[in-house]
N, CA, C and O of each residue as an XYZ file, in Angstrom:
384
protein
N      38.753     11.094    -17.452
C      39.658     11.520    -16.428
C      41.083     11.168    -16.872
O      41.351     10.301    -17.703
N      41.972     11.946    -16.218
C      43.130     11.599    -16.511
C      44.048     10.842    -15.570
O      43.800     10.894    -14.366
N      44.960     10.226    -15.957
C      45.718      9.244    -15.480
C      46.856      8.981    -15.742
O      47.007      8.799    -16.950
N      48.106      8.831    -14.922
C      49.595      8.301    -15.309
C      49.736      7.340    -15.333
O      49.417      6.733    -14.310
N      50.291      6.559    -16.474
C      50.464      4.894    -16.416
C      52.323      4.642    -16.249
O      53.174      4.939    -17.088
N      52.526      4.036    -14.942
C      53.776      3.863    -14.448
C      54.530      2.298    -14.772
O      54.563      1.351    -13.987
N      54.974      2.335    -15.837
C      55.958      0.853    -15.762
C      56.535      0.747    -14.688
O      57.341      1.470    -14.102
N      55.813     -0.747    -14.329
C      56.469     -1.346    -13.275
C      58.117     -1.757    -13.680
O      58.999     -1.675    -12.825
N      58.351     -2.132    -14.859
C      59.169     -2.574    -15.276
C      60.641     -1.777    -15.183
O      61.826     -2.069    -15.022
N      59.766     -0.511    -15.398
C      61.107      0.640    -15.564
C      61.621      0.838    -17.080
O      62.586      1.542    -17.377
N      60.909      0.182    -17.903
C      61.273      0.102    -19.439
C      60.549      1.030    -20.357
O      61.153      1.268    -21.403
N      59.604      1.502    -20.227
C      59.050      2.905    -20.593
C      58.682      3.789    -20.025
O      58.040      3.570    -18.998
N      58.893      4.959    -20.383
C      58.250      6.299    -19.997
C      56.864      6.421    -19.543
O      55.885      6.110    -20.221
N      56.833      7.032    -18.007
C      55.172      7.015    -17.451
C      54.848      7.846    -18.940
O      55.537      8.392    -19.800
N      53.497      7.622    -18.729
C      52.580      8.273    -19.631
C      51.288      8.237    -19.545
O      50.648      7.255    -19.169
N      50.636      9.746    -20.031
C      49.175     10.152    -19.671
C      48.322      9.805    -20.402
O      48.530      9.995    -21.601
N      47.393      9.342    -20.104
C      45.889      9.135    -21.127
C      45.146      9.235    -20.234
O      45.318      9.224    -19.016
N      43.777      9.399    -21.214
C      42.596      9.542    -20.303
C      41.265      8.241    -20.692
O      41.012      7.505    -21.646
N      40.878      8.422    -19.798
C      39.762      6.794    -19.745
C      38.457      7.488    -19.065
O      38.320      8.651    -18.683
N      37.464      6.306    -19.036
C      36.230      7.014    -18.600
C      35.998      6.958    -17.642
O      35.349      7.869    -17.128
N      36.544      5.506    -16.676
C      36.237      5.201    -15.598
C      37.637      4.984    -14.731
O      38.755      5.092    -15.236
N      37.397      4.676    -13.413
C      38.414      4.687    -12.335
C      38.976      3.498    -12.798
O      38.351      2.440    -12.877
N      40.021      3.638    -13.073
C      41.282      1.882    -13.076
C      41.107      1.017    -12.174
O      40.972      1.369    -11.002
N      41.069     -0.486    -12.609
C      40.962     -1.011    -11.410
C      42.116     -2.523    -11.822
O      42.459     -2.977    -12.913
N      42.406     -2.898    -10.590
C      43.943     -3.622    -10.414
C      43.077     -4.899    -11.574
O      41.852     -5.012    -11.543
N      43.882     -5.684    -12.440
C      43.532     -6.319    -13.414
C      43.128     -6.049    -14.948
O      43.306     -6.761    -15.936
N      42.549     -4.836    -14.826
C      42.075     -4.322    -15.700
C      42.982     -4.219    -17.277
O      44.004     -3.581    -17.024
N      42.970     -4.473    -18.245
C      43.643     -4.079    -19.547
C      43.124     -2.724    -20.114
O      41.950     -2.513    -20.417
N      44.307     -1.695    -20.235
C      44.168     -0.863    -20.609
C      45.122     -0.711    -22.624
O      46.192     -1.318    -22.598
N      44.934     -0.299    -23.527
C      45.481     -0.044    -24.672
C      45.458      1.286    -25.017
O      44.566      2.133    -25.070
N      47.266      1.278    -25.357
C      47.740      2.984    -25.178
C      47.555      3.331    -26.797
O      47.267      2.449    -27.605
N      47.731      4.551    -27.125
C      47.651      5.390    -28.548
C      48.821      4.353    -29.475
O      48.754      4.215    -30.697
N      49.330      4.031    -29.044
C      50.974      3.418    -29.719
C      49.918      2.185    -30.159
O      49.855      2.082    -31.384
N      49.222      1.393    -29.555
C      49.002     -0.181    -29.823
C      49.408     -0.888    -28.754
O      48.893     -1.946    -29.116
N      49.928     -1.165    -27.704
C      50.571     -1.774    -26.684
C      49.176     -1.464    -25.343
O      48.568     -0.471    -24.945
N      49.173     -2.835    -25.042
C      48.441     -3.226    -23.847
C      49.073     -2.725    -22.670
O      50.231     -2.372    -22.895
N      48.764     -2.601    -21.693
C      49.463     -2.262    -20.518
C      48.402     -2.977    -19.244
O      47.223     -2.655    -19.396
N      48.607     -3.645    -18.358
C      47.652     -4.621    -17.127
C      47.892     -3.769    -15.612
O      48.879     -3.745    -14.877
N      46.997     -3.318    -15.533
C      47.172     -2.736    -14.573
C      47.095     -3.507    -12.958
O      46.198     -4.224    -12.514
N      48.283     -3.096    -12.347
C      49.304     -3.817    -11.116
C      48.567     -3.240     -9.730
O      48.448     -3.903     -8.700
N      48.300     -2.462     -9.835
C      47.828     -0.786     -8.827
C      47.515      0.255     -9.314
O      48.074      0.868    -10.223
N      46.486      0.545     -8.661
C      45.868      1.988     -9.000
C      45.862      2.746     -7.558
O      45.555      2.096     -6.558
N      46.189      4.066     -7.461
C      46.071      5.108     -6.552
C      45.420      6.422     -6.532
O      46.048      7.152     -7.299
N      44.586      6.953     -6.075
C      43.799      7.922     -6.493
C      44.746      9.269     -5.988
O      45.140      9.435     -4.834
N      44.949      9.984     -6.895
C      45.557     11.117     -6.533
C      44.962     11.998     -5.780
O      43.887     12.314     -6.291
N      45.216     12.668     -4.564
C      44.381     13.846     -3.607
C      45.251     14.837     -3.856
O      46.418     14.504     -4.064
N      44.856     16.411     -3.896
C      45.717     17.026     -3.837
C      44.639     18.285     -3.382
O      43.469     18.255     -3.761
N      45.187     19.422     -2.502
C      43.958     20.479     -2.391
C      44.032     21.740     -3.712
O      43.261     22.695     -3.807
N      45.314     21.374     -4.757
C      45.106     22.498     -5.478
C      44.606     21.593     -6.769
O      45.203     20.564     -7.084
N      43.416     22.098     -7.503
C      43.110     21.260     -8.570
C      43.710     21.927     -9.845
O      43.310     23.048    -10.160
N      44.552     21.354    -10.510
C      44.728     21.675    -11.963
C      44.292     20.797    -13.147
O      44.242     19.573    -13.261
N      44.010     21.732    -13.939
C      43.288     20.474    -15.382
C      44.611     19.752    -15.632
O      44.327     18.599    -15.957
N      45.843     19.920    -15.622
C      46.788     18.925    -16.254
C      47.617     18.189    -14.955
O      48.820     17.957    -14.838
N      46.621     17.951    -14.142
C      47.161     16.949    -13.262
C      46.281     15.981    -13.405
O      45.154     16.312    -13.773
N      46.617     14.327    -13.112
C      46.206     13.251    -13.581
C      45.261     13.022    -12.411
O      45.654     13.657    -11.432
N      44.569     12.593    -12.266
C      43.896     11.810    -11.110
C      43.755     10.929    -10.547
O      43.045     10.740     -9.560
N      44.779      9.881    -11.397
C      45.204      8.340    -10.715
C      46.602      8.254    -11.125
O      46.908      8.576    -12.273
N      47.423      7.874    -10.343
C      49.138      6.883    -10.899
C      48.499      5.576    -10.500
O      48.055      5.158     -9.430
N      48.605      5.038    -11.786
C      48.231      3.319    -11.486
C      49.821      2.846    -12.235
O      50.424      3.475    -13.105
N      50.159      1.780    -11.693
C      51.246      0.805    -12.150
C      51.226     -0.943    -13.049
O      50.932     -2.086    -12.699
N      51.668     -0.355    -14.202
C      50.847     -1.352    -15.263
C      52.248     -1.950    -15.470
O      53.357     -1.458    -15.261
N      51.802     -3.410    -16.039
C      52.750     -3.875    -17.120
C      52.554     -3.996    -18.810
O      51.504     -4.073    -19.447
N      53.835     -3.985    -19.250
C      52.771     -3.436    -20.943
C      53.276     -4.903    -21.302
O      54.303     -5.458    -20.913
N      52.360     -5.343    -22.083
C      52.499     -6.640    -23.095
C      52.343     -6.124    -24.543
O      51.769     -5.121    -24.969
N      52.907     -6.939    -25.066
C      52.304     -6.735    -26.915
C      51.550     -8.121    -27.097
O      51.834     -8.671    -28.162
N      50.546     -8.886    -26.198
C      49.930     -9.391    -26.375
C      48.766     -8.866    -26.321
O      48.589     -8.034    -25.431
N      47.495     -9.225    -27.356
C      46.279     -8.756    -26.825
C      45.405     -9.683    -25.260
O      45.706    -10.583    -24.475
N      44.328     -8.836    -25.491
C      43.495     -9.404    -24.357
C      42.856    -10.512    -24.781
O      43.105    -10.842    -25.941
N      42.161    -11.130    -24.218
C      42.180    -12.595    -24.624
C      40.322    -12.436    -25.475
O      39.699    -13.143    -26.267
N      40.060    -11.267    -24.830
C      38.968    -10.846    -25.320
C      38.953    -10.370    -26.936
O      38.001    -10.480    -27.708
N      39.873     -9.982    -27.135
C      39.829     -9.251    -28.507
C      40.892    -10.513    -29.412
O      41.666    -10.154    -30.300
N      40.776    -11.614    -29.093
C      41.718    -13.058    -29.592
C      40.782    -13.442    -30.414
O      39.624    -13.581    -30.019
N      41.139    -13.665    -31.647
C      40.575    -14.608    -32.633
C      40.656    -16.214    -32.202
O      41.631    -16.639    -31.583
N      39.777    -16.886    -32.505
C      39.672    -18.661    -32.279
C      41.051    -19.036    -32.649
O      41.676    -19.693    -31.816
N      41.536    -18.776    -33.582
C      43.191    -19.468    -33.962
C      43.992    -18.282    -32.940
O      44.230    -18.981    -31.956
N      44.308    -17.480    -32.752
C      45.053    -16.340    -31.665
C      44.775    -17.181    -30.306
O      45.741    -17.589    -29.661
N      43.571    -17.415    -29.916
C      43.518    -18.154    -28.647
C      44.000    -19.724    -28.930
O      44.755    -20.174    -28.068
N      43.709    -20.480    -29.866
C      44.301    -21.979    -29.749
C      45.830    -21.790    -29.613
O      46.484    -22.445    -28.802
N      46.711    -20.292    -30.955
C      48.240    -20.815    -30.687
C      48.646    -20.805    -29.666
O      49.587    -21.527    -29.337
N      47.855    -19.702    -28.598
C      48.527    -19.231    -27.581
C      48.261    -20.479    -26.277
O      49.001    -20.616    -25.303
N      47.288    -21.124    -26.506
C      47.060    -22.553    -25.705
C      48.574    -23.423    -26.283
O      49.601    -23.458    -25.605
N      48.449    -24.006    -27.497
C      49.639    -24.522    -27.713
C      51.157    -24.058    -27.772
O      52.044    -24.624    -28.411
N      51.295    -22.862    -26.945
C      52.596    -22.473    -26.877
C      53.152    -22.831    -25.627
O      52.443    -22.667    -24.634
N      54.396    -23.331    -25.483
C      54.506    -23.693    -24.463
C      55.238    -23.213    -23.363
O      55.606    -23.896    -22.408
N      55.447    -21.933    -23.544
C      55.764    -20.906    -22.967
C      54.355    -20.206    -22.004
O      54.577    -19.424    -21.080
N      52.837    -20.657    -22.419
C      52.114    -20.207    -21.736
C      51.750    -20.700    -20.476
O      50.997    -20.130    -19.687
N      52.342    -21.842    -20.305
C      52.423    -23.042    -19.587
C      50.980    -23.262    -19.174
O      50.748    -23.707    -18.050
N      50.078    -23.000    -19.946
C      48.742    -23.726    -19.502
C      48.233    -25.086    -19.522
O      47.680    -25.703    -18.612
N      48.618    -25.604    -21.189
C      48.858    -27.039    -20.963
C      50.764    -27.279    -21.464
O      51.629    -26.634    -22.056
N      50.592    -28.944    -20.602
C      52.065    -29.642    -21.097
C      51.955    -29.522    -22.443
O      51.806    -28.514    -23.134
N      52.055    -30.782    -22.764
C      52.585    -30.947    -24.244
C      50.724    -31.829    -24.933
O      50.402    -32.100    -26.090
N      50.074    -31.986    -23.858
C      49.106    -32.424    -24.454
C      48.107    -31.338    -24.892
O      47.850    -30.386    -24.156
N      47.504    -31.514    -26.207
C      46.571    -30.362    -26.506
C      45.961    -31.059    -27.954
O      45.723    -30.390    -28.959
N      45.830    -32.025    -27.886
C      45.184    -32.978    -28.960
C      43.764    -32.555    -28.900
O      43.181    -32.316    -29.958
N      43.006    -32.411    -27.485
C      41.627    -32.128    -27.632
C      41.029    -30.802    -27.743
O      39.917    -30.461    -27.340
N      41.881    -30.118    -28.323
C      41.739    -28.559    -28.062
C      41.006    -28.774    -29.324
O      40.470    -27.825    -29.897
């Protein structure tokens, strides 16, 4: 199905792709470019005239150039524990 992905941000251009299933708020989506996008809201589009190049959801994502934590290598997930910008831990991380 197709779908518009709306920066919340206002920093890129909506843009269309298609997925298999209905978006759902949390969800990580990855566009043709390489860039993640987290989806904020999803809305199901109604309309009574159907066209093939109308989307069927505007959902509102934010894009990261981080991956998902799922697709993180063991060292990708430890730096990102020891950064301290992630603010997960302080400064302690000796037992990681």
């Amino acid at each position: 199905m197709k779908i518009k992905l709306i920066d919340q941000a206002g920093k890129c251009e909506d843009l269309d792709v298609f997925v298999q299933q209905a978006p759902q708020k949390g969800d990580t989506l990855r566009t043709v470019g390489g860039t993640y996008a987290c989806v904020t809201s999803a809305s199901q589009v109604m309309s009574s005239k159907e066209t093939p190049d109308a989307p069927q959801w505007l959902v509102m994502v934010e894009y990261s150039d981080q991956k998902p934590v799922e697709e993180m290598t063991d060292q990708e997930v430890l730096n990102w524990f020891k950064n301290p910008e992630s603010g997960l831990l302080d400064d302690d991380y000796e037992n990681l």
